[in-house]
PLY file of the C-alpha trace (Angstrom):
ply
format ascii 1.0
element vertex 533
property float x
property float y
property float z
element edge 532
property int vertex1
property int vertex2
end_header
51.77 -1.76 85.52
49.74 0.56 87.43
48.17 1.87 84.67
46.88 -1.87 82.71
45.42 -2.57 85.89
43.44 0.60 85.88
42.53 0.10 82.47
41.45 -3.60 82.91
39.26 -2.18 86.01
37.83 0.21 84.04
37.16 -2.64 81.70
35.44 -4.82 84.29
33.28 -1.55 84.77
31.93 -1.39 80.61
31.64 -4.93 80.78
28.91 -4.29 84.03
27.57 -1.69 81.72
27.22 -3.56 78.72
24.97 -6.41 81.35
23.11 -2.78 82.22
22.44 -1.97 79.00
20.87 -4.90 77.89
18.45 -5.26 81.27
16.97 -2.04 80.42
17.29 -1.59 76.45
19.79 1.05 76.41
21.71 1.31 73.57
25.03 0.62 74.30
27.00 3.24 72.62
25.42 5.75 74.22
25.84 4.30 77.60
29.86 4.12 76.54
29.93 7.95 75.67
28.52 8.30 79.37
30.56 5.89 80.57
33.53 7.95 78.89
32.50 11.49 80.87
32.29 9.48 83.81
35.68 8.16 83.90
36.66 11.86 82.97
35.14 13.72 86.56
36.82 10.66 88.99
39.59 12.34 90.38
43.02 10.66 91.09
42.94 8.54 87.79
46.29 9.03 85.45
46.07 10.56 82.01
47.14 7.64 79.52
47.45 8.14 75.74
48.42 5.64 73.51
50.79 6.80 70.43
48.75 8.36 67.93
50.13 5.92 65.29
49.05 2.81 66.29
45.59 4.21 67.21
44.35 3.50 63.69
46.15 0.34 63.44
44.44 -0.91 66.71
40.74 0.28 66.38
40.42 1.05 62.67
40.71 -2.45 60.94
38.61 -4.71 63.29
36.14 -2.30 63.64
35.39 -1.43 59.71
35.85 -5.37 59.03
33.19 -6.69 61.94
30.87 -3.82 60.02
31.46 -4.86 56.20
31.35 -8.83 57.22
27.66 -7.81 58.80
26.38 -6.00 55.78
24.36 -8.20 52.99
26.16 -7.77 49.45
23.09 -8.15 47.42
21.46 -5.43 49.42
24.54 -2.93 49.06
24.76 -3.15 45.93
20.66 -2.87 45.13
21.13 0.43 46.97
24.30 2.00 45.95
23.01 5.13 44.51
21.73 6.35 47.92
24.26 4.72 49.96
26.92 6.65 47.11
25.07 10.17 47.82
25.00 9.77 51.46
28.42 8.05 52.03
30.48 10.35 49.72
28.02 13.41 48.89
26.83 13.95 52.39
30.40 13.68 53.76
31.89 16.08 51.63
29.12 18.44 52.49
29.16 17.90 55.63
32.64 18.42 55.85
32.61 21.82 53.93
30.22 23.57 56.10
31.38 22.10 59.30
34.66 23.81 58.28
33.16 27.24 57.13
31.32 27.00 60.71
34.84 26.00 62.51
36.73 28.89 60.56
34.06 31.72 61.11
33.47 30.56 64.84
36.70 30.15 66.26
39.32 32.61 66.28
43.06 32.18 64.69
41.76 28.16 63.21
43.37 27.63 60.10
41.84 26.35 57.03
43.38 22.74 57.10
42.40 22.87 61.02
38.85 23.44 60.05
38.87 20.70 57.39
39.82 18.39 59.58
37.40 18.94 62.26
34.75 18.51 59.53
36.61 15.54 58.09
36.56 13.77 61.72
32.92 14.48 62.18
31.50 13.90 59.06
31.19 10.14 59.17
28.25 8.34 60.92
29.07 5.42 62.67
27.81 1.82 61.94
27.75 0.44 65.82
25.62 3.21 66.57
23.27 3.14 63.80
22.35 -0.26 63.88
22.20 -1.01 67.74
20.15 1.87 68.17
17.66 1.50 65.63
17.53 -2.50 66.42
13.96 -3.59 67.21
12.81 -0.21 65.97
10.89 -1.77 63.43
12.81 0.31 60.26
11.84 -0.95 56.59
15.14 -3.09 55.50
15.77 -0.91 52.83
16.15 2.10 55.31
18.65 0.04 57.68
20.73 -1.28 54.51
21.25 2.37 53.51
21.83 3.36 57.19
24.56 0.33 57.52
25.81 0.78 54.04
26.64 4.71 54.29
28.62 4.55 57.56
30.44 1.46 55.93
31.55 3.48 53.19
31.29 7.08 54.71
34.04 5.99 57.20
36.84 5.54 53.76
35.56 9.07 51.94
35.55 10.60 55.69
39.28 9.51 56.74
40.62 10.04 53.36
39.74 13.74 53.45
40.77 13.56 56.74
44.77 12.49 55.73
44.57 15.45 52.98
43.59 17.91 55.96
46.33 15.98 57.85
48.77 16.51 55.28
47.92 20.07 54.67
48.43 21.01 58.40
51.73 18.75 58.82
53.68 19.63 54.97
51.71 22.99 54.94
50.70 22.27 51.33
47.50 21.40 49.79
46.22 21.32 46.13
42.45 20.81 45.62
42.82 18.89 41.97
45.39 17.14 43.31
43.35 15.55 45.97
40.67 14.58 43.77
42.84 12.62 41.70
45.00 11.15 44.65
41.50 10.08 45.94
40.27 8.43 42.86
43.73 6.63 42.51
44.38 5.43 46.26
40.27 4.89 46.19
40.34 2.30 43.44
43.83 0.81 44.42
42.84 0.13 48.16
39.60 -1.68 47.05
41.66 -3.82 44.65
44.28 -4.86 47.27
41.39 -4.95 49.25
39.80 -7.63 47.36
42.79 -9.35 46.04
43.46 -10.12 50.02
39.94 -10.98 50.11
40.77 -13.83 47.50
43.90 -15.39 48.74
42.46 -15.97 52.38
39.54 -17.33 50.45
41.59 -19.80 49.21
43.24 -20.44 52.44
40.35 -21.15 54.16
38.97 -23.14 51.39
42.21 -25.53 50.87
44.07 -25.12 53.79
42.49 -24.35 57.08
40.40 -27.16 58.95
40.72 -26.22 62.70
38.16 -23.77 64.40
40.58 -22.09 66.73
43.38 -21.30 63.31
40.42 -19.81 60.97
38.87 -17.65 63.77
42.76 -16.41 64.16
42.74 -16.03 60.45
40.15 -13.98 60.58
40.99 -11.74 63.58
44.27 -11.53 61.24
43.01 -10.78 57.73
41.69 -7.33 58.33
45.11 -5.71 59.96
47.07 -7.54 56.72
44.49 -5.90 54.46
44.95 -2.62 56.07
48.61 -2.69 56.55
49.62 -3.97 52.83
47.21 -1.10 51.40
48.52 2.03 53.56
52.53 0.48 52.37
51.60 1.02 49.04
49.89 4.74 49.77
46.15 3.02 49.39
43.22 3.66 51.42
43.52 0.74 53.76
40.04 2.13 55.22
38.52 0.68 51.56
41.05 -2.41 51.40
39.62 -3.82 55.03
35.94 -2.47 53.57
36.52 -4.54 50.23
38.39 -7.67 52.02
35.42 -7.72 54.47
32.75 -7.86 51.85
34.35 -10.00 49.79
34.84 -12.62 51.85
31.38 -12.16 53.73
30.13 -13.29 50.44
32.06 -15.95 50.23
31.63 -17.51 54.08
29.07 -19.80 53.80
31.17 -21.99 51.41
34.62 -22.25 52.88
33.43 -22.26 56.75
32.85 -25.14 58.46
29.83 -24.73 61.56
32.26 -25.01 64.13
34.05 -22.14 63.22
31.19 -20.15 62.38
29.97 -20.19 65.60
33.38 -19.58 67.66
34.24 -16.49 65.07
31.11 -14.66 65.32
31.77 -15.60 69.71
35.72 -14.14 69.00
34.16 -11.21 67.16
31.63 -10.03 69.45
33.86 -10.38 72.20
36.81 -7.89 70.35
34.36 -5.92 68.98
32.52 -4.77 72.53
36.04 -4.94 73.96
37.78 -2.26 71.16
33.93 -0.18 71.37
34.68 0.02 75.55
38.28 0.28 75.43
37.76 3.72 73.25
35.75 5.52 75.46
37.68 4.82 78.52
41.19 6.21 77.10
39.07 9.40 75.87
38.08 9.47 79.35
41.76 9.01 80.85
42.70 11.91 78.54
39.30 14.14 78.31
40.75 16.04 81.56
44.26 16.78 80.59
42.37 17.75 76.56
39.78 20.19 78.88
43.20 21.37 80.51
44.99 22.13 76.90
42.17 24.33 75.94
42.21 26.54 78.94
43.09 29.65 76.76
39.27 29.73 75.57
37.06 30.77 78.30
34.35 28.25 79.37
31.36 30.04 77.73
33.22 30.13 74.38
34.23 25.66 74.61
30.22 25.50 75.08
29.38 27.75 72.37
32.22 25.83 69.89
30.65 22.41 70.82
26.49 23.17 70.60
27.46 24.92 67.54
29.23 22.51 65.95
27.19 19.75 66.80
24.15 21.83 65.09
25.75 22.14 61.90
26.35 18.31 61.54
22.68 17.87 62.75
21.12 20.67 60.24
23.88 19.42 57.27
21.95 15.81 57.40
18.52 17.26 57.16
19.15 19.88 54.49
21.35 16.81 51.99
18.78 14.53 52.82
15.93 16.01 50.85
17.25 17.00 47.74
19.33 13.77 47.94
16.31 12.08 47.65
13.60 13.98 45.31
15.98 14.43 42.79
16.76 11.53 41.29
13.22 10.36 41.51
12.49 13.39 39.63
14.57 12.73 37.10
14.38 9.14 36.51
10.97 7.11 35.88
12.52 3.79 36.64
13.51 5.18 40.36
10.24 6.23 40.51
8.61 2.92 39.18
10.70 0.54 41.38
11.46 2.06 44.50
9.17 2.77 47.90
8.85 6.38 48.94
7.43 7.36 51.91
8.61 10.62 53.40
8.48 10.23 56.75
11.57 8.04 56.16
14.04 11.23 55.13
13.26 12.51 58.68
14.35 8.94 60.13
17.21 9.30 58.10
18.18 12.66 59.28
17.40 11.70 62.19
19.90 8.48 62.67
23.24 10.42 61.99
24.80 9.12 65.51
29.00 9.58 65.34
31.00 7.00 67.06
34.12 4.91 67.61
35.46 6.24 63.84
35.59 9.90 64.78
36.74 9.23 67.93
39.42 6.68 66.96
40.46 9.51 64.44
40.49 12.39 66.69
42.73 10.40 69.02
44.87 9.44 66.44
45.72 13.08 65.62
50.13 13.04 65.95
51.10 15.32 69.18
53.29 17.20 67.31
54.21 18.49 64.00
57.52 17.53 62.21
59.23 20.52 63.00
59.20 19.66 66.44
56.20 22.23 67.43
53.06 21.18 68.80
50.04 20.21 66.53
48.19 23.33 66.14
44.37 23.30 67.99
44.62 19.41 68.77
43.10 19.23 71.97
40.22 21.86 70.86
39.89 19.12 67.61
39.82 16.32 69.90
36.97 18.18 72.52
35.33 19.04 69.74
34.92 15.77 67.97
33.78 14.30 71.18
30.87 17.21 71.65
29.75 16.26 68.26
29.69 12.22 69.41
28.19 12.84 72.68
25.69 15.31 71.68
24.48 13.18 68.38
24.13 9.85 70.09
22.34 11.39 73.09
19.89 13.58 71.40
19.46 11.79 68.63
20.16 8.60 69.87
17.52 8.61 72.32
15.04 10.79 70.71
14.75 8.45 67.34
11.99 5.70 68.90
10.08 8.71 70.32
10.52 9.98 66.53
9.42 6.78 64.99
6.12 6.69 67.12
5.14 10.32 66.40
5.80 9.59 62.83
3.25 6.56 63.42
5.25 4.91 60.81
4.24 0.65 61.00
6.79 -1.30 62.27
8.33 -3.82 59.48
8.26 -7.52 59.90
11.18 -9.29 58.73
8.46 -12.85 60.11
7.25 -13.27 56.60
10.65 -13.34 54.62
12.07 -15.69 57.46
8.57 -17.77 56.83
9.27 -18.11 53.03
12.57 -18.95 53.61
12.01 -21.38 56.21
9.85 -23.49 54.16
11.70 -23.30 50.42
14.32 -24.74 52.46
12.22 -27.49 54.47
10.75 -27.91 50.93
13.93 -28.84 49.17
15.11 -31.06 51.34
12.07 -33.26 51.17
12.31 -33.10 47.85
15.68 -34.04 47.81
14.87 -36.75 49.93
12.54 -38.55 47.99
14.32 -37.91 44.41
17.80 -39.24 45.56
17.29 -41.09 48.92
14.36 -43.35 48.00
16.88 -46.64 48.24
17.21 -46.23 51.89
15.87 -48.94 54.15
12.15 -48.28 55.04
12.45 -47.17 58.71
15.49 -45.11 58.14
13.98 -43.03 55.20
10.83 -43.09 57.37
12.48 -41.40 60.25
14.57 -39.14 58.22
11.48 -37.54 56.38
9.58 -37.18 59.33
12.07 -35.37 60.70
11.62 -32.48 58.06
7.43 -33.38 57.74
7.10 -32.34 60.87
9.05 -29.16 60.56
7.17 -28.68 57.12
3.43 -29.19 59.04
5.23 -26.68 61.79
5.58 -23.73 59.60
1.88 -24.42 57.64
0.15 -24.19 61.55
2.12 -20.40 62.46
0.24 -17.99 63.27
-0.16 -15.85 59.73
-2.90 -13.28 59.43
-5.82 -14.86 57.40
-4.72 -12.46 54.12
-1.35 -13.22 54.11
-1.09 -15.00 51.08
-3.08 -12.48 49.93
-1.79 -9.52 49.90
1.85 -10.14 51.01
1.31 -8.60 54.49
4.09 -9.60 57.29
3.32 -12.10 59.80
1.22 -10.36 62.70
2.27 -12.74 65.64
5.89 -15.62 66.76
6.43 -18.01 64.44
6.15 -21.67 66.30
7.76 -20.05 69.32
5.75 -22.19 71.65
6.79 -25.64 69.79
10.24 -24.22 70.17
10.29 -22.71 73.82
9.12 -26.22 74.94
12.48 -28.35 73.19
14.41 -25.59 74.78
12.71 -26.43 78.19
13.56 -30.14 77.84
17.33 -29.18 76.83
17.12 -27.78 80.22
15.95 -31.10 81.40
18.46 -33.05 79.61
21.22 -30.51 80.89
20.37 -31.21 84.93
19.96 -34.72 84.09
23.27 -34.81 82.88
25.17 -32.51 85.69
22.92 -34.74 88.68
24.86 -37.59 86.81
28.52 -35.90 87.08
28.03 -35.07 90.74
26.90 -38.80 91.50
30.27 -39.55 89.48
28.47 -41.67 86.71
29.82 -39.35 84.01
33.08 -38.52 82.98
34.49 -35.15 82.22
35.50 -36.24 78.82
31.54 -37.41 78.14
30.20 -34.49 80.40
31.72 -31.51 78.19
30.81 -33.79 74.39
27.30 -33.94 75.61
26.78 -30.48 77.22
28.15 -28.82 74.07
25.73 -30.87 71.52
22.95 -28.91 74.33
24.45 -26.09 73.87
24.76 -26.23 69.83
21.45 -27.05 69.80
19.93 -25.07 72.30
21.94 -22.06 70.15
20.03 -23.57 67.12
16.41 -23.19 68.72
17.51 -19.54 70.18
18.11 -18.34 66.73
14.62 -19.83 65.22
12.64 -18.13 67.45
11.57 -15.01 66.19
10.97 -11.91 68.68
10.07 -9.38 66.36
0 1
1 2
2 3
3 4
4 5
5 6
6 7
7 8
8 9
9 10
10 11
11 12
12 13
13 14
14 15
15 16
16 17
17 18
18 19
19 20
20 21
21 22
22 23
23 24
24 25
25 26
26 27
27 28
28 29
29 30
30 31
31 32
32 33
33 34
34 35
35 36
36 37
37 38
38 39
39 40
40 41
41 42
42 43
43 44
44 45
45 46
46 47
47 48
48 49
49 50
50 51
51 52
52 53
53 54
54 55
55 56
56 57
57 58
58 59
59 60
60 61
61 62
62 63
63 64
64 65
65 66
66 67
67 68
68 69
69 70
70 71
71 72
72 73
73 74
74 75
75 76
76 77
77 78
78 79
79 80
80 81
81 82
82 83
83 84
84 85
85 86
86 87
87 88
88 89
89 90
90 91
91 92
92 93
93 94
94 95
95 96
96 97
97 98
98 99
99 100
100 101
101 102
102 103
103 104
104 105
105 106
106 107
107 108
108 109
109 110
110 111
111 112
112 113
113 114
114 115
115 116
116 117
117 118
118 119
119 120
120 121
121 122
122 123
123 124
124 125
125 126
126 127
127 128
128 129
129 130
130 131
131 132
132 133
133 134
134 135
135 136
136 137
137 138
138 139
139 140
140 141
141 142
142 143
143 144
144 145
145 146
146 147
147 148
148 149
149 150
150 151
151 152
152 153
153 154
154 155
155 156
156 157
157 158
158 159
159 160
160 161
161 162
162 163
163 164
164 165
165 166
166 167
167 168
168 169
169 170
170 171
171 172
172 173
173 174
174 175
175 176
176 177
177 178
178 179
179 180
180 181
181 182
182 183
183 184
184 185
185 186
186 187
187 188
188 189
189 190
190 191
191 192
192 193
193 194
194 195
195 196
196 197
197 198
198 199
199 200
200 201
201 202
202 203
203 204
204 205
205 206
206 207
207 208
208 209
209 210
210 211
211 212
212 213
213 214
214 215
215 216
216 217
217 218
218 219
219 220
220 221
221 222
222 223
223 224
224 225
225 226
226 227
227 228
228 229
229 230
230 231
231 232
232 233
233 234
234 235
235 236
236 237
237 238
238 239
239 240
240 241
241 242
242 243
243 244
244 245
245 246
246 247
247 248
248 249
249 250
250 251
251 252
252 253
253 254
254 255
255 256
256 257
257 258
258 259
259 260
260 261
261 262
262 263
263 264
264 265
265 266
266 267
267 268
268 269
269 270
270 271
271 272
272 273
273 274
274 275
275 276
276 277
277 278
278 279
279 280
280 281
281 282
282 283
283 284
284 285
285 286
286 287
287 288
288 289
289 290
290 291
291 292
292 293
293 294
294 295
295 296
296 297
297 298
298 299
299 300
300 301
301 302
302 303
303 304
304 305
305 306
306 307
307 308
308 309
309 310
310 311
311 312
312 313
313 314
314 315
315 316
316 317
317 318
318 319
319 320
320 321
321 322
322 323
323 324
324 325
325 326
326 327
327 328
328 329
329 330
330 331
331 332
332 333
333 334
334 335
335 336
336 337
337 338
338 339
339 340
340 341
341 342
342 343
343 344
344 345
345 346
346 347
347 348
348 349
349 350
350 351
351 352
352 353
353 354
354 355
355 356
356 357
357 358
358 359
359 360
360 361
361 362
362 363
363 364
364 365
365 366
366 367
367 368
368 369
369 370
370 371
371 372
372 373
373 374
374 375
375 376
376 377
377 378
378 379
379 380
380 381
381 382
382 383
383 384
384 385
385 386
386 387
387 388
388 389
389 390
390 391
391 392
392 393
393 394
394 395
395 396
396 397
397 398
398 399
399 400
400 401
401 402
402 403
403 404
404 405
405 406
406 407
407 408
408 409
409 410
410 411
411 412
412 413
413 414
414 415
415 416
416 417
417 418
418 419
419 420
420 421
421 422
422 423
423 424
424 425
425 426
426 427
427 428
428 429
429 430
430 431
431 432
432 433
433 434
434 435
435 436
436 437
437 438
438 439
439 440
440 441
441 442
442 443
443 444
444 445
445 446
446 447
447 448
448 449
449 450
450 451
451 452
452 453
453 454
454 455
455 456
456 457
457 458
458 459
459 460
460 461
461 462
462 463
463 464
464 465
465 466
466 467
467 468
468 469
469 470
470 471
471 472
472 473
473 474
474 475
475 476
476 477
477 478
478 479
479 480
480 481
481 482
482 483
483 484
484 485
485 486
486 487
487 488
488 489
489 490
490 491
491 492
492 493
493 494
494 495
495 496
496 497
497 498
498 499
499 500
500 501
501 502
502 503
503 504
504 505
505 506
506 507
507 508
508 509
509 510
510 511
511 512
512 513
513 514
514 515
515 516
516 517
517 518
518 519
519 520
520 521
521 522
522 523
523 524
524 525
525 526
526 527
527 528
528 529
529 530
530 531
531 532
């Protein structure tokens, strides 16, 4: 008991730090890696682990689902070349020399040991990527591959992460073998992956109606996806991957808006929850992992960790160009079709932040070996793993917008796209309007087509450079956001108007909460059209 409450306290403290971090524009993963070396130094607070086994099951699946149901189809599969090199290439690389650097460092580390301290460090993580480069200005292309490598890096990165595993705990390990286990539970974990995908598709479509039961469905899905696949041997990292994807695609057809909006509220609520609750149990236990690796002298753990952390950093940069040039040397469509701009392999490089993965999978490492005897090196692995996170969010982390401005790269407008889309949309519906609504009485068609006329008129008065429709540029300035600031003001009227009538008793609770939730859907509505590029 005494230890929940410490944990929900320590809770109430990320939750003040997540308020922090958005006053001031810090990026919040950072602030939790802080946040976790904090908790470590306050004396008096109890060491609490949770079972290695259940680690994966508890951060793995909602964590790698939240990602894939965030990442556009289309655009993952328009870059899967890159987002193949970097999420599978660069991870086996990276895990390689991480482990020739482990083995030739440290003294008595085994071969499987070193694997797996590659293995655990090799994957970027997708929380980090994206909420640090957000509002950075990166071409869309860049923060698809960006998204779309730690999506898939996190599968290639834990399963050669369960072969090191394996090695260390059955104290066998054939190379061929693994590449053809990998290939096999690869494939099979996608299709279980997507065949769950498909049957809560069809649950949702037929079957579900209620807000509150699909956002539970959904919270659901990604644990059944992982689950079924590791039963049958599969990667249940791919299944959840797959199931997330799949059914991403699929969510603008069997979701109502209701339930859109509460599961993306249920979502980012578990997903800042599961991000927080991370670093604070590394923090519980970062003292008693310091105190397991007493044998090494201090000088020595410093060494191991700045090393370390330089070989992932250097790995990234030295993949990233050949990576790159290559194919566009060798192929004249690649070289036809696709942007280049170099300054964007140093960006790259640049945003290899680890995270929550590693960290959930250096915590998940089993205490002891089947034999009975302890796991050999686990609290250097885990100290290790949490260098490499700590060091990579906070250098690179916070160095990348200095980066970006030295690199004077222009800052990319999504304005335009949202402008085009805005009106083929406002444009359809009038259309629509007058080809199948023209039998309507004459004040009701009147007032339903001025309803979109005006929105159409809206968009033709933004504020578009004078050569936009020439040359394609991106918008320079808001769209409409004054048009839209001032409905949001009179929601705000509307809103006081409405408590001043609760208080004076001349509104029940029943009509109170209907009408302050239409506010709030719409106010929600307005919020998301204004653009703050």
């Amino acid at each position: 008991m005494e230890n929940t409450a410490i944990i929900i306290m320590l809770l109430f403290g990320v939750a003040f730090i997540g308020i922090l971090s958005n006053k001031y524009r810090f990026p919040l993963p950072i602030a939790l890696v802080l946040c976790g070396v904090c908790i470590s130094i306050i004396p008096g607070l109890p060491v609490i682990a949770l079972s290695p086994d259940v680690v994966f099951i508890i951060f793995l699946p909602p964590l790698l689902y939240a990602a894939a149901w965030n990442t556009s189809w289309h655009d993952f599969k328009a870059n899967l070349r890159p987002i193949g090199l970097a999420a599978v290439g660069l991870v086996i690389f990276t895990t390689v020399l991480v482990a020739l650097a482990a083995h030739w460092l440290i003294p008595d580390i085994s071969w499987p040991a070193a694997f797996l301290i590659g293995a655990i460090v090799s994957p970027p993580d997708a929380v980090a990527a994206t909420s640090i480069t957000k509002g950075l200005g990166l071409d869309p292309r860049m923060i698809t591959i960006l998204e779309g490598e730690s999506l898939v890096n996190d599968a290639s990165g834990l399963v050669a992460y369960k072969y090191a595993l394996t090695a260390i705990t059955a104290g066998n390990f054939m190379l061929w073998q693994a590449g053809m286990n990998f290939f096999i539970v690869a494939t099979a974990g996608a299709a279980i992956g997507v065949a769950i995908g498909y049957i809560m598709y069809l649950v949702h479509k037929k079957f579900v109606c209620d807000p509150i039961v699909e956002a539970t469905f959904t919270f659901l899905t990604p644990f059944a996806s992982y689950l079924l696949a590791e039963y049958f041997h599969c990667s249940g990292v791919l299944a959840v991957v797959a199931t997330g994807l799949y059914l991403s695609f699929q969510s603008g057809e069997i979701f109502t808006h209701q339930s859109r909006i509460m599961i993306y509220s249920v979502w980012e609520v578990v997903i800042f929850i599961l991000n927080g609750l991370i670093f604070v149990l590394i923090g519980l236990q970062l003292r008693s992992i310091i105190a397991g690796i007493s044998d090494y002298s201090t000088g020595s753990l410093i060494v191991y960790g700045l090393v370390t952390s330089f070989v992932v950093i250097l790995v990234r940069f030295i993949w990233v160009v050949p990576a790159a040039l290559i194919p566009r040397y060798l192929s004249k469509r690649i070289r036809e079709k696709e942007r280049f701009d170099k300054r964007n392999l140093v960006v790259f490089g640049w945003a290899g932040m680890r995270g929550v993965v590693s960290m959930a999978a250096a915590m998940a490492l089993p205490l002891t070996l089947p034999d009975g005897s302890a796991f050999p090196h686990r609290n250097l692995i885990v100290y290790l793993s949490f260098c490499v996170i700590l060091s990579t969010l906070v250098v690179l982390g916070l160095s990348l917008p200095w980066v970006i401005h030295k690199m004077k790269l222009k800052p990319y407008s999504i304005a335009s796209e949202e402008y085009e889309v805005r009106t083929n949309v406002v444009t359809n519906t009038i259309n629509h309007i007058e080809e199948n609504l023209s039998l309507l009485q004459g004040e009701l068609l009147h007032n339903i087509k001025s309803k979109y006329e005006v929105k159409y008129n809206r968009l033709q008065r933004t504020d578009l450079p004078a050569n936009y429709f020439g040359n394609g540029q991106t918008l320079a300035g808001n769209i409409f956001n004054q048009f839209t600031q001032l409905q949001i003001d009179l929601i705000g009227v509307e809103r006081k108007s409405l408590e001043q009538l609760h208080r004076k008793g001349q509104a029940s609770e029943e009509i109170l909460r209907k009408i302050e939730r239409e506010l709030d859907l719409e106010e929600t509505r307005l919020q998301m059209e204004m653009y703050n590029g």
